[in-house]
Each structure stands twice: as C-alpha cells, then as structure tokens.
C-alpha positions in Angstrom: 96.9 103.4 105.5 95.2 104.9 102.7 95.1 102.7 99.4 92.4 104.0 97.5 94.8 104.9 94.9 96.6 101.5 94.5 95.7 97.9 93.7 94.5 95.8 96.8 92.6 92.7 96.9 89.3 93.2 98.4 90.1 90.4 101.0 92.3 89.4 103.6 94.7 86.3 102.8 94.8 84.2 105.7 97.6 82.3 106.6 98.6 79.5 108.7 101.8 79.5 110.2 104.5 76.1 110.9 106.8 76.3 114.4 110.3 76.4 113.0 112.1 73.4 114.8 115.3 72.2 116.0 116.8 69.1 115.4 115.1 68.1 118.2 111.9 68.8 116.9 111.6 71.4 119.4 110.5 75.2 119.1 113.6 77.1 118.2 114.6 79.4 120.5 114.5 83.4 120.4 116.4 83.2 117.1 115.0 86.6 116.0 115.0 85.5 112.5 115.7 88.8 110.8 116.8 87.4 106.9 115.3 84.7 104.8 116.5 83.2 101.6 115.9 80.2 99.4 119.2 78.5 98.0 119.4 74.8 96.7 115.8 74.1 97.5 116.0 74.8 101.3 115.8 78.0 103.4 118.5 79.7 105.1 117.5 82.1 108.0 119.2 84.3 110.2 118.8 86.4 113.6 119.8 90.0 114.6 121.6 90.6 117.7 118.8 90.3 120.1 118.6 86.9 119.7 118.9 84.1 122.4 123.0 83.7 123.0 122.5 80.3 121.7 121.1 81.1 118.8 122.7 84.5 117.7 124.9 85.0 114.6 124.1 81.4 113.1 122.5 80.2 109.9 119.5 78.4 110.3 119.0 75.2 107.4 115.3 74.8 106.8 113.1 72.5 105.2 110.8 75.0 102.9 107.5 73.0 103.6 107.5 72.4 107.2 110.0 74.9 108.6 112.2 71.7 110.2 116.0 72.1 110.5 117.9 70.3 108.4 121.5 70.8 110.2 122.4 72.3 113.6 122.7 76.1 113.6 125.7 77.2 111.4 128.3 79.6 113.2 128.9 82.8 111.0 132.4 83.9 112.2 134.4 86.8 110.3 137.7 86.1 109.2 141.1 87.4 110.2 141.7 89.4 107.4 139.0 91.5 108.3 141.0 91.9 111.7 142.6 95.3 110.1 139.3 96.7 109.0 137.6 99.7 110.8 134.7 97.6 111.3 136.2 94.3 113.0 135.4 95.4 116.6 131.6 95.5 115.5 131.5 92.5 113.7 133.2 90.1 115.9 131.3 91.5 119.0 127.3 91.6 118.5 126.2 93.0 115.1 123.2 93.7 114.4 122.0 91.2 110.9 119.0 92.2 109.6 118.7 90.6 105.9 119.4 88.0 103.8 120.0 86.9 100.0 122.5 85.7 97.3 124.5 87.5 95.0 122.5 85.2 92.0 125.9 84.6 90.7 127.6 82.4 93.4 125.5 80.2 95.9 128.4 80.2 98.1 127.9 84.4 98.2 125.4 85.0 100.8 124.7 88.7 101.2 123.5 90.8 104.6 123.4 93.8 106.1 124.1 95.1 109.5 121.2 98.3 111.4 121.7 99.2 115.1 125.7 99.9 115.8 125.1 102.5 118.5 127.4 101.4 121.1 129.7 101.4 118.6 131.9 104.5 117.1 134.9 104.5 114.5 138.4 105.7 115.4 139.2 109.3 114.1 141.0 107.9 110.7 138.4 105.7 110.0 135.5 108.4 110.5 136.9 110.7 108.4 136.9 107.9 105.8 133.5 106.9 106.2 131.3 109.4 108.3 130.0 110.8 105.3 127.1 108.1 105.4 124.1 111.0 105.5 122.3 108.6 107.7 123.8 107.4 111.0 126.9 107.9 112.5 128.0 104.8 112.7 127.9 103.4 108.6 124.9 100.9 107.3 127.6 98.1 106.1 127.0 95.7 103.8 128.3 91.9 104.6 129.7 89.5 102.1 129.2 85.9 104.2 131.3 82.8 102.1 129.5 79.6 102.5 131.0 76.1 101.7 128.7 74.4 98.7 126.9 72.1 101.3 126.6 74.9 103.7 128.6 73.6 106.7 130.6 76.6 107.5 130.0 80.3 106.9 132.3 83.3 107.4 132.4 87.6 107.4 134.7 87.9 104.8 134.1 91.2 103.0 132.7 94.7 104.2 130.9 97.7 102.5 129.7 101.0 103.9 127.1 102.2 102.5 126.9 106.0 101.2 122.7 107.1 101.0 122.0 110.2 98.9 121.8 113.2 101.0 118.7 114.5 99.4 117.3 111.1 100.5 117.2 112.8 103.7 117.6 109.4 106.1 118.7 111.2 109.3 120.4 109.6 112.3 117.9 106.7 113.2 120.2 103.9 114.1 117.6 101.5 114.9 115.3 102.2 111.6 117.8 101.5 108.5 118.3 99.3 106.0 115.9 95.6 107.1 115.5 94.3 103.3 117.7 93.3 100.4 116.9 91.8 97.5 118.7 91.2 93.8 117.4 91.0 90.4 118.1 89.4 87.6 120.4 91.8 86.3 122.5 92.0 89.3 121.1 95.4 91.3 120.6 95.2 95.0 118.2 96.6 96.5 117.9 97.7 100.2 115.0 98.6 102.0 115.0 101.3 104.7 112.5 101.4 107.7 111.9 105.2 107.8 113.4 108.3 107.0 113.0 111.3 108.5 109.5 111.8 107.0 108.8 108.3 108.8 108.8 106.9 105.4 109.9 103.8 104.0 112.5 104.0 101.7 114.0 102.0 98.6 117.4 101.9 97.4 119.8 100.2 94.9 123.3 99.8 93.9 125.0 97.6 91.4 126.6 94.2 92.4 129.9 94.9 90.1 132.5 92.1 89.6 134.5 94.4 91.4 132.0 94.7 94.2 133.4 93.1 97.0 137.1 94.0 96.0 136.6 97.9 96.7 137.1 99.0 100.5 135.0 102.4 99.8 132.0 103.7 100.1 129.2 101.8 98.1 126.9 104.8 96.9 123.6 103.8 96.7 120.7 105.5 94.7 116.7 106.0 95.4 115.1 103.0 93.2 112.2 105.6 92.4 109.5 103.2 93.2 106.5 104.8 94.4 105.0 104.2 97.8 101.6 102.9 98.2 99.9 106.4 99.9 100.8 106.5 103.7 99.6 108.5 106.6 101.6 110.0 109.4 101.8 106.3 111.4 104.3 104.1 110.9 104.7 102.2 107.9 108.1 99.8 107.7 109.5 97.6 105.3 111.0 95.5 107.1 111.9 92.7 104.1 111.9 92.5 100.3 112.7 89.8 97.9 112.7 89.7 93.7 109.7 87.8 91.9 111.2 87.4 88.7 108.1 88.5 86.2 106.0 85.7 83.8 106.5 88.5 81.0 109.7 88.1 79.3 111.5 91.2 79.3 110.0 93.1 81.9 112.4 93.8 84.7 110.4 92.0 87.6 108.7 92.8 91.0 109.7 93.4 94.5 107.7 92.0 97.0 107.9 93.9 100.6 106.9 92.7 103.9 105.3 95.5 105.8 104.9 94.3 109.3 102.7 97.0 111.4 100.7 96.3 108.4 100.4 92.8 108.1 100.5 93.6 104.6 102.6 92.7 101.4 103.6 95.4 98.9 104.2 94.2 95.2 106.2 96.8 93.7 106.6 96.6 89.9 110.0 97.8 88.7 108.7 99.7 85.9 107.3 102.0 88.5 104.8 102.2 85.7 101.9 101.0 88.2 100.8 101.6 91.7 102.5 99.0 93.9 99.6 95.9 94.8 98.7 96.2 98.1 98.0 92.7 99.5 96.5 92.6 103.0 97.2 89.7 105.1 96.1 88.0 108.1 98.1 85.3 110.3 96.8 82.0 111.6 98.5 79.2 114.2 96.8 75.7 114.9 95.8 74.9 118.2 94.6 71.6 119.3 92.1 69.0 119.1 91.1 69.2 122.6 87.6 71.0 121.7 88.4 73.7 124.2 90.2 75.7 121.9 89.2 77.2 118.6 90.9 75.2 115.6 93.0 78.5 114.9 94.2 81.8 117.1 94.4 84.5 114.7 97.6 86.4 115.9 97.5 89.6 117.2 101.4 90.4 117.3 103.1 88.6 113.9 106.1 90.8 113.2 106.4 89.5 109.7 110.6 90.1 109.2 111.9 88.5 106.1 110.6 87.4 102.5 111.9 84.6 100.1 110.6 83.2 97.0 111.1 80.0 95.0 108.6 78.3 92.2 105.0 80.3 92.5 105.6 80.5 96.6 106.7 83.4 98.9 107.9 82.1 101.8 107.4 84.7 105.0 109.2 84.5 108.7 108.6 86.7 111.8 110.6 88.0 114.1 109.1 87.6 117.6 108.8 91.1 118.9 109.6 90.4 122.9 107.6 93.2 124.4 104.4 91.9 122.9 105.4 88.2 121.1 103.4 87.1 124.5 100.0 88.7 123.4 99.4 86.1 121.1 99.0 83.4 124.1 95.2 83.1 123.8 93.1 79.6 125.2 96.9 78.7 126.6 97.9 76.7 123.7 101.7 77.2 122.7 102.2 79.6 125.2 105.9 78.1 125.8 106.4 78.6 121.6 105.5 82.7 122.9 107.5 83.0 125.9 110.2 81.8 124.1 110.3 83.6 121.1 109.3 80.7 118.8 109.0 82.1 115.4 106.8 80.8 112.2 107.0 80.5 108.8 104.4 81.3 106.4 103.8 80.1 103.2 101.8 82.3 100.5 101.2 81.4 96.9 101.8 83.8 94.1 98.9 85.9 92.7 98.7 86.8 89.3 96.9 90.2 90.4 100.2 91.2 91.5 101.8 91.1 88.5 98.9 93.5 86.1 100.7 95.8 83.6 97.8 98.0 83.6 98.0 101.2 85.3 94.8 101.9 87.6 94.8 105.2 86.8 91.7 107.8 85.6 93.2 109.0 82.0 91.1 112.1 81.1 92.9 113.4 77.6 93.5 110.7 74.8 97.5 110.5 73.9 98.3 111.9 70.7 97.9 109.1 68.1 100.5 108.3 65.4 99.4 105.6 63.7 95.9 103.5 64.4 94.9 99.9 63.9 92.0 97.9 64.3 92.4 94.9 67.4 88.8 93.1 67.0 86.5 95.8 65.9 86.0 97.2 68.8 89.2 97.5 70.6 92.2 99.4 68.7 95.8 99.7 68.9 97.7 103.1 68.6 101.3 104.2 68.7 103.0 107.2 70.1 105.7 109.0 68.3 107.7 109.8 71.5 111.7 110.0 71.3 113.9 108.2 72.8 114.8 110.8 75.5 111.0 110.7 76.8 109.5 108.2 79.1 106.5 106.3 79.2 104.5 104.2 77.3 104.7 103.6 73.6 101.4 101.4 72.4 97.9 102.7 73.8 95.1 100.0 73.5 91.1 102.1 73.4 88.2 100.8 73.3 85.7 102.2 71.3 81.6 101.9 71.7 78.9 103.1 70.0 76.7 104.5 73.1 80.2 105.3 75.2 83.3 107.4 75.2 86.5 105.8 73.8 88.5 104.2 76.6 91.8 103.9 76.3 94.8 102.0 78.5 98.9 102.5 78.1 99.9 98.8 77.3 103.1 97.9 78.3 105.9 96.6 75.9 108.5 93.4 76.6 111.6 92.6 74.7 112.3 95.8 73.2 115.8 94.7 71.5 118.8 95.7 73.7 116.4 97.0 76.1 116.0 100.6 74.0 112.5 101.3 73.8 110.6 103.1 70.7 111.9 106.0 69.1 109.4 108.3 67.5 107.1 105.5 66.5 104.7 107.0 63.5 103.0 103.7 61.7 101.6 101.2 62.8 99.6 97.9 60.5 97.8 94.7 61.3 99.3 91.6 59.7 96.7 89.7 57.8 95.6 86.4 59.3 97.7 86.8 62.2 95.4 88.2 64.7 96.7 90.2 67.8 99.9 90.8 65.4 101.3 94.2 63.8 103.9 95.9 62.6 105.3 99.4 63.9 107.8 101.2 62.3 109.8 104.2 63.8 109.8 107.3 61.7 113.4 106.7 60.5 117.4 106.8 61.5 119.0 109.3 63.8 122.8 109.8 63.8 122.7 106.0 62.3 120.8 104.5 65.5 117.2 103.5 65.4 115.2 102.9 61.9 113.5 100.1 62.8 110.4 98.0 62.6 109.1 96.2 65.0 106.9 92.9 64.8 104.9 92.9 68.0 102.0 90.6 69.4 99.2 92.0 71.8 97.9 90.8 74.5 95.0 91.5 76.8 97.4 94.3 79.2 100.7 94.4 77.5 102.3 93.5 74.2 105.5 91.9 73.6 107.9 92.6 70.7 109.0 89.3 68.6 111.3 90.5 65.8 112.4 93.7 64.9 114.0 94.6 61.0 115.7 97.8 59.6 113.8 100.3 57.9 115.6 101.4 54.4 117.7 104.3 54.5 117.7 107.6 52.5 118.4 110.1 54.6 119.7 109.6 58.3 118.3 112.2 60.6 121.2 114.7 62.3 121.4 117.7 63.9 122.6 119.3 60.6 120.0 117.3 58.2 116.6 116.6 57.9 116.1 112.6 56.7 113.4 110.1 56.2 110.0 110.4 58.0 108.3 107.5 57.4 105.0 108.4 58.6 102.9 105.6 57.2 102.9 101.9 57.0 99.9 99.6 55.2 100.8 95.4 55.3 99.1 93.0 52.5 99.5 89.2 52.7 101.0 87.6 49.4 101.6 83.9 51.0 101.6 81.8 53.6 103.9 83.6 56.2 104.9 86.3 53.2 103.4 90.0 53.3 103.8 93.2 51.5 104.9 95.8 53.2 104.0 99.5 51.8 106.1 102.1 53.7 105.0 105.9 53.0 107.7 108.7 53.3 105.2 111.8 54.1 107.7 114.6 52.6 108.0 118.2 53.1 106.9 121.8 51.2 109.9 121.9 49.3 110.3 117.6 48.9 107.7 115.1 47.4 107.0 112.3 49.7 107.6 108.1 48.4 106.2 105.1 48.6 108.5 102.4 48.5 107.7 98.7 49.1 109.0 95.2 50.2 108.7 91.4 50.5 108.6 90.2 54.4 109.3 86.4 55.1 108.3 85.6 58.7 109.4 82.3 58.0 112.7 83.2 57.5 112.9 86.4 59.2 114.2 88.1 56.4 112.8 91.8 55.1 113.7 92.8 51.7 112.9 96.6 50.8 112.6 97.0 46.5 114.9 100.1 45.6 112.1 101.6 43.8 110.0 104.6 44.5 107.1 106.2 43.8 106.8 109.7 44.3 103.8 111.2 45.8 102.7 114.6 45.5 99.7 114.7 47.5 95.7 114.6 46.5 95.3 115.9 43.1 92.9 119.1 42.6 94.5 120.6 45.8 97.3 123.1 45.4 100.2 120.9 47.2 101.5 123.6 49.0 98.3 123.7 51.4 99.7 120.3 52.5 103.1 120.3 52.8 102.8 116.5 54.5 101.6 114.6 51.6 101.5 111.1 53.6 100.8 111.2 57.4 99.5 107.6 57.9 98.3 104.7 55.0 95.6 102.5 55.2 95.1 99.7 52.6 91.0 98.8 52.2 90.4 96.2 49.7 92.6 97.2 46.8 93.0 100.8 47.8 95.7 102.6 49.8 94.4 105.3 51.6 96.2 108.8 52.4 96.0 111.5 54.4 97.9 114.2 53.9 98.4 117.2 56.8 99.6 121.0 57.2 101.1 121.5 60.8 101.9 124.8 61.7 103.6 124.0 64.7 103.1 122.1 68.0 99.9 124.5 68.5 98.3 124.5 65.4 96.5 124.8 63.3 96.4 121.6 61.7 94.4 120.8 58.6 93.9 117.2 56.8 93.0 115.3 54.3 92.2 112.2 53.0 92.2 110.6 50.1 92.9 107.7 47.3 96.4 107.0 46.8 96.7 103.8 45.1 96.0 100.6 43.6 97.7 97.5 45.2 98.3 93.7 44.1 100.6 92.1 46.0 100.6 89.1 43.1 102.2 91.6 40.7 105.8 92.2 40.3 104.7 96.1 40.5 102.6 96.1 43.2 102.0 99.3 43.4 100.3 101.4 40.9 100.0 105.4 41.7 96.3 107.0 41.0 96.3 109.2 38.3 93.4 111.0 39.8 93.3 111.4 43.7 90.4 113.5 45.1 89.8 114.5 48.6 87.4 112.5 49.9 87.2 113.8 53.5 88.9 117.6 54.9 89.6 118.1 58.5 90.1 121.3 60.1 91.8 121.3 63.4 92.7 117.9 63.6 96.0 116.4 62.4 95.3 113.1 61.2 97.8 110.7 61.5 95.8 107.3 61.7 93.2 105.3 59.7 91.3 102.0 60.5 88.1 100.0 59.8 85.5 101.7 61.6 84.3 100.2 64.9 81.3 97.3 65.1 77.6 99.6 65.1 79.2 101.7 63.6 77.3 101.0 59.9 77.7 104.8 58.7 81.0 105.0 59.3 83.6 104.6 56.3 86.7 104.8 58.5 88.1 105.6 61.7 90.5 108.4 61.9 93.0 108.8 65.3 94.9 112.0 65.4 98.1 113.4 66.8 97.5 117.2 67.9 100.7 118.3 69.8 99.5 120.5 72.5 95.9 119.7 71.8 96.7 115.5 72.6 94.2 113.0 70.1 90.9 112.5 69.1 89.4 109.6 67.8 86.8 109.8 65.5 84.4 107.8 62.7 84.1 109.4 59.4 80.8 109.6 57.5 80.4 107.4 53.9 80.7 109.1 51.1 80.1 108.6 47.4 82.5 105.6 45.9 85.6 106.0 44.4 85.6 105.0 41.2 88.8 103.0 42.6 87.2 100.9 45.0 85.3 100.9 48.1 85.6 102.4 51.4 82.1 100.5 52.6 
C-alpha cells in the first residue's frame, strides 16, 4: 500500500498475542472468532459459519486481560417468531456471523451481521421484496441478538436487510461484504465492507432509530464518506471496525479498522477532515523456555478479524485462516494451538497520534482572512467568513517568521452550540489576560438564526468553543433586506473577569457604519450590549464615497481603536484600503468611547482588502502592525506594515 499521503508511525507495533481458553484451560477450538465486543468489563466473541460444529453460532465470555472464558460457550438460537420471516431457513441453518457490537442503548441488544448466504435463495414473494439489495442476491442482513443481563442465554430475535446505494457499486461478491460494525455515540452504525467491485474497502452507515428493529423493510444505508488511506490494485480488506470515542469534547470520534492482509490498523477520523492514521502492526506468540526456541515467533499468517475497545485499550482477535493458520508452526511450539485453529487476542494501547486534528496536507494559498489576532507573537489566529452552507474549517492558526514564509494550519473547532458550525465569521479579539482566549463574532442575523459570538480557547491543533452570546440586533439579514455586518470586534479588560466589548458595524455607500459597545461578565456569563451608537463615517480628509466600508476590522493599541476601512468591487476586485485612527477608548468611563474628531489615513492599500489588524510579529521591530486580508478570488495575504509618524492620539509603536 502506498501511504505517503497519510499519517503512519514510522515503526511497527509489535504485539504479543494470549491463547483464548476454554473452561478447561485448554486452546479453544476452530471458533473462527469473526466479532468482538466489550460489554460489562468482559469480551464477548463470536464465530462465522466455518467454525468447529462445537463451537459454531455461540457467544464466547472472555476475560479482557488474559483471553480466559469466563462461562461455557453461549448458544445463539433465533426465536419462533422469526419462523414466518423470509430469512428463517438461513438463520436457523448455518449463517454466516461476521461482526459484533451493542446498540450503546441496551446491553442486552447485541448487534451482528450475516456475509456468505450463497446456498441460500429467497422464495419469489420474498425476492421481489428484497432483491433490490445492489449487492448480492441473497440480502446482507442485519441481526438483533437479545441477551439476558448476566449473559446466560442469547437469541435471533429481529432481522434487517440491508439496501447499499447503487452508485456504491458493491456488485455480487457474496463472500466479500459487510465484516465490521461499529456505533457511535450518537447512535449511527456503521458497517464495513471487504471490497467492492473496484476491490475496495468500503464504509457505510445508517441510523439506529427507536423504531429500528420494529420495521421489516429494507434498512438503506449511506457511504460514510470517509476517505481511504491510498491503495493499489491488491487487496486491501476491512475486515473489523469499532468507535474510539474522541478526548476532544465535541468532536464526533474515530473509527478504528482492522485491515488484515495488512497487518495494519486504520484510524479513521469522522470529520473526514484528516487522512486516516495508518498504524502498521506486527504480531508476536510466546514460545518456551526450553532454549531451543526463540523467546517469540513472529507470525506469518495473523488474520486479524475483529476490534473492540474499552478505557485507553483496543482489544484485537484473529480469525484462524485454515488454508494457511498452519504456517505459523515454526520451532514446533504450539503447533496443536495451529492445527486447531486456536485463535489469540491482542491487546494494543491507544496512541494519541491517532487522534491529531491537523491535516497533513501541503497548503499553497493563504485562506482569505476576516478577522486577525495575535496567539504569542509569533503565531496568530484568523477567522474565515464562510456561510453556513460551506464546509470546512472556520479558525486558521499561521505562523509567522522573520526569515520564513507564513505557515498556516486549519484548526479544528469543538462544541460549536447545537452542533451548527460558524456562519460568516468576520471579527475576531484576544481577551486580555486570558491567554489562548478570544472572542469571534459572526457578521450578524439571517432570517432570525445565527448573530452570535463565540468565546473560544486555543489549543496547540484545535480550539474548542466555551460560551457563545447574541450579537445585538438592528437589522436581520433576509433575502429581501440587507442587515447588520458587523465586521469588526476590539475587547478591553475593565475588571477581574469584566471586558469591554467594542463591536464595529462597517456600513455601506448609501449607510454610515456604528460602533456600539458593551459590558461582558465571564463570571456570570452574562453580555450586556449599551443601546448607544456612534456613527462612523470613515477617515476624515478622504471623500467617503471611495470607501463605501467604513469599518472592515478594529484593532484597539493602547488607547486607540484602529480602522480600516475598504472599497470592494466585487469578488474579483479591485479592492482598496485604508487604515486609520478611529477612537479614543477608557473602559473606566461611563462613555467609553469617544469618536476622533480628526481621523487621517495612516496607511493606503491598493489591491488588498484588509479585513484584519494585530501587533506585529517578534523581529519584526519596524513593523507598526500586522495586516491579514480577505481577497475573494485572490485568497489572503499577510503582511507587516511600516511605522509611521505618531498620531497625535497615541501610539502605534
């Protein structure tokens, strides 16, 4: 496999195997162990048909840390009710298991699925009910199992066919569906097919409904859109996944995938926003102290089947393929465990390498920027203004040097409230004394929804979102109406845990813009806006009309609260900018605010829409600020900007 483009560790991960044992402490026979799952702090296992009559279509009790039965092999029988089903013949004869997991609602819901049913066909008024599979004649079917709470007894008493897409293009491969299922924390299951007919491994999901088992159609399942490490023409399977729920709160979680002819693990992330981690593995048994032996035979033929986690540990079984299981047999020891199909469990502890929000990818043009803010003087943060309808990622962290090009990385964002992302985020300030913390603010309301602002914390590779307030309201945003566009944002602390908050309107050619203020209480998590506004009509000694935007971003230096002002002639320019003084600020006064009489352009910027402002970056001594801009089409630049002479209004050194 090629995996140049994803993340891998640079090593192998050896691992050293446990003979999973009987009651009588002996090997346990050909079970085939297909499915693996962790309930009530033990494993539960199970075989697909090809397993040892003795041991086929039973539960298998396991003690996590030594891979011991706990009970006798459970029976799984199917009840009479399902005696009227299309599918009873099948199941009450030899079907073929091939996962394992819980529904994460009920322990006593124990969920698997069934892959070769070749010998078998439906009656004519059953096929025309569920032939429409676009995969194999006879239907993928998904098995409800109902367990007693101390796991004594288990019983087939629900059925599901499953429906694939038919652009998934699966084909007829009875022997190559579904081997994995896994279910998240907000009830979807996955399933994980072998191959399709690209001989590619494929993901799917559905929704585990209240209704789910109730329903005696077709469960229609959709592509999970999780992107495949890169593959070449041999065969790659996935033969078992499971859910790692993620240390990040509010990020959906992992998958973690068991491909066998690999001997590798796949860490998918379900934001798809990151190549999946590519894990390679190698697998280890014991032999004996005899000195004739080496202390460990690396295995030649694992079959890793089935994936389970539980507290920081992935727990990993094989299923002994019979044609070459016996390969293994090396100085002689354990060849009985071989010959008779003896499988192991693995144990493998999480690594937090999996579980990077960074994307490993080469990012050429800088993102437009719509609001800037300094991290630690040489790392800043920057938002993106994009609307709720468009993907991606909504904070960029760059890095900026004085010998190198700036170096920016998507950050990833937690806890967005009610899971709706940023819309149209266009301001962006560091709260004093709170380092790593900032404010963001969305450019306004649309059709009553969004207007917020967001209190956010940043870490090293993703930020999380703490609090969120409302934004005041002038004008909602509609399809008929034009209505606020808050475009800049500027914070000033005024007590322990109280800030100012200076919120800039930028206005239009035929409106003035505002600033409008108010009193944020972290402590109590209250935001107050003042009703009062101060209209803004742009740098003085300028002819307005040049720039219709009189506020595209704030930045408060000292006592000063810096403007820049923009025309944008469309999303291809040209743009033109401005900066300049716009006011005096105190938060100790009951006016904080106090508008310049006089506010002269101190920088003009042709061909670049500035829409953010921040301290300039450390080595950087002739630098006043630093400007980020957000040119449609043309993306961002970042750039210092050159001292000039003092405003008589304060400082910009």
């Amino acid at each position: 496999m090629a995996s140049s483009l994803c993340q891998h560790a640079v090593a192998e991960t050896a691992l050293t195997g446990r003979w999973i044992k009987d009651l009588a402490q002996q090997p346990l026979l050909d079970p085939q162990t297909s499915g693996l799952t962790f309930r009530k702090g033990e494993l539960v296992a199970l075989g697909d048909q090809s397993a040892d009559e003795s041991t086929r279509m039973k539960l298998f009790r396991l003690t996590p840390q030594t891979g011991q039965a706990i009970t006798a092999p459970i029976p799984i029988t199917v009840a009479d009710s399902l005696k009227s089903s299309c599918f009873y013949q099948y199941l009450s004869e030899k079907p073929d298991l091939e996962a394992l997991t819980w529904d994460r609602i009920d322990e006593t819901t124990l969920i698997t699925v069934t892959e070769d049913a070749s010998n078998y066909s439906l009656s004519p008024d059953c096929s025309r009910k569920f032939a429409k599979t676009n995969s194999t004649l006879y239907p993928t079917l998904l098995l409800k199992i109902q367990v007693d709470p101390a796991l004594t007894r288990a019983e087939i008493v629900a059925v599901r066919p499953v429906q694939f897409p038919p652009e998934a293009k699966l084909g007829n491969f009875p022997n190559d569906g579904v081997e994995g299922l896994a279910v998240d924390s907000h009830l979807n299951l996955y399933l994980a097919v072998e191959q399709d007919m690209a001989n590619k491994p494929r993901i799917f999901k559905t929704r585990l409904t209240s209704d789910f088992w109730a329903r005696d159609n077709l469960v229609k399942v959709i592509d999970a859109n999780l992107t495949m490490p890169p593959l070449d023409d041999a065969d790659h399977p996935i033969n078992g996944i499971e859910f790692i729920p993620s240390p990040l709160q509010g990020h959906p979680g992992y998958l973690a995938a068991v491909a066998r002819n690999d001997d590798e693990l796949w860490v998918f992330d379900l934001t798809n926003r990151v190549p999946p981690y590519v894990q390679k593995l190698s697998f280890y048994v014991s032999t004996d102290d005899s000195g004739l032996c080496q202390p460990y035979d690396k295995l030649v033929q694992t079959a890793i089947e089935a994936v389970t986690y539980a507290d920081g540990t992935l727990y990993l079984v094989n299923d002994p393929w019979k044609q070459h299981y016996s390969d293994n047999i090396q100085c002689g020891t354990h060849a009985d465990k071989f010959k008779s199909m003896s499988p192991l469990l693995f144990q493998l502890n999480l690594d937090p390498r999996w579980f990077s929000p960074l994307r490993n990818k080469i990012q050429n043009a800088l993102p437009a920027i719509s609001g800037l803010a300094s991290h630690d003087g040489v790392s800043y943060l920057a938002v993106q203004d994009k609307k709720i309808q468009r993907p991606g990622d909504r904070l960029v962290s760059i890095q900026v040097s004085a010998d190198q090009s700036p170096v920016h990385q998507p950050l990833f964002v937690t806890n967005w409230p009610a899971g709706q992302m940023a819309s149209d985020l266009e301001a962006l300030c560091a709260l004093p004394g709170r380092p790593g913390e900032y404010l963001a603010a969305e450019s306004g309301t649309w059709q009553g929804a969004f207007g917020r602002l967001f209190h956010l914390k940043v870490f090293p590779s993703y930020a999380q979102v703490l609090a969120f307030y409302e934004l005041p309201v002038e004008r909602d945003n509609n399809p008929q109406l034009e209505g606020d566009n808050f475009e800049g944002l500027a914070c000033s602390a005024k007590a322990e845990q109280k800030y100012l908050l200076i919120l800039g309107e930028r206005g239009s050619a035929t409106t003035p813009g505002f600033l409008q203020w108010g009193e944020l209480n972290l402590a109590s998590s209250a935001l107050s806006w003042n009703s009062q506004k101060l209209q803004v009509t742009g740098p003085t000694g300028v002819d307005s009309a040049v720039y219709p935007r009189k506020i595209s971003d704030l930045f408060l230096q000292n006592d000063v609260l810096w403007a820049s002002a923009v025309a944008d002639n469309g999303d291809n320019g040209p743009f033109h900018s401005v900066i300049y003084p716009l006011a005096l600020v105190n938060p100790a006064q009951t006016q904080p605010v106090s508008l310049m009489a006089q506010r002269p352009v101190f920088w003009r910027l042709d061909g670049l829409k500035v829409e953010g402002m921040a301290l300039p970056a450390q080595g950087q001594e002739q630098a006043a600020l630093l400007i980020g801009s957000d040119d449609e089409n043309y993306q961002g630049v970042i750039r210092p900007l050159q001292k000039t002479s003092l405003s008589p209004y304060g400082t910009v050194q």
